[in-house]
C-alpha positions in Angstrom: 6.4 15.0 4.1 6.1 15.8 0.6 7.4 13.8 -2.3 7.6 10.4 -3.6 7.3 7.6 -1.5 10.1 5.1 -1.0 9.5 2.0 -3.1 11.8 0.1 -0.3 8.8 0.4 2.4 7.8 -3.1 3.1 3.4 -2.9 2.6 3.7 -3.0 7.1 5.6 0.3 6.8 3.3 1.9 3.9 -0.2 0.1 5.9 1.5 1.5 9.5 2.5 5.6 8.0 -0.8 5.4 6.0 -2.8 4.9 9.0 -0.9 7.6 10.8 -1.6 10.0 7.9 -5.8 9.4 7.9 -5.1 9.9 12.1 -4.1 12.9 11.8 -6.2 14.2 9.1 -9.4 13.2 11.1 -7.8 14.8 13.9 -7.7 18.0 12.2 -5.8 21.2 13.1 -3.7 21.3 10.5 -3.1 24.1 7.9 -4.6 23.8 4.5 -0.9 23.5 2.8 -0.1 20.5 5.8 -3.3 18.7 5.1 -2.7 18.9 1.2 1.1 17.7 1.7 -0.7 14.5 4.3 -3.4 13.8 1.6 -0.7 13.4 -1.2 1.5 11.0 1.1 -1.2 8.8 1.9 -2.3 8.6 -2.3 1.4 7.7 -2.7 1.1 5.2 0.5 -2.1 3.4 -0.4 0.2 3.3 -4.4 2.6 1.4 -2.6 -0.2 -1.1 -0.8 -1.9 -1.7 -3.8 1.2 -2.6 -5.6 2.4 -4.8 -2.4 -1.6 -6.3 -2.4 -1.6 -7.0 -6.0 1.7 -8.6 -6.1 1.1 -11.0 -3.3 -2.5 -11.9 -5.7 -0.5 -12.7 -8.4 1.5 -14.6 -6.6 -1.1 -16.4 -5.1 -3.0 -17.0 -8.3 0.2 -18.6 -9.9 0.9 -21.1 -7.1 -2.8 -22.1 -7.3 -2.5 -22.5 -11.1 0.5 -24.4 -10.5 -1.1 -26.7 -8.0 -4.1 -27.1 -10.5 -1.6 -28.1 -13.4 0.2 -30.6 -11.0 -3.0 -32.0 -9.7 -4.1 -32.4 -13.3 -0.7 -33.9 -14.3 -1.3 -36.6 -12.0 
């Protein structure tokens, strides 16, 4: 469970293993090492949901700016 994180996984896949990763972390039971090695994949996850979060904002904020312009064009 250790390593990078696959900058393929779609925010859904990242939001859906991240969520499985805080599960079983409150659920406890796990070793020191495994709960080090879950902690690190979900910092890596929540990377790859923050990148997912603030591309979709950018997006979002040029199509609004793009709207303005054409609404001022008008």
């Amino acid at each position: 469970m250790t390593g990078k994180v696959d900058e393929a996984l779609s925010y859904e896949q990242a939001r859906d293993e991240l969520v499985e990763v805080v599960r079983r972390l409150e659920a406890g039971g796990t070793t020191l090492e495994e709960s080090l090695a879950l902690w690190e994949r979900g910092e890596e996850l929540a990377k790859v949901c923050r990148r997912w979060l603030e591309g979709a904002r950018a997006r979002l904020d040029a199509a609004l700016a793009e709207e303005a312009e054409d609404e001022d064009a008008e």
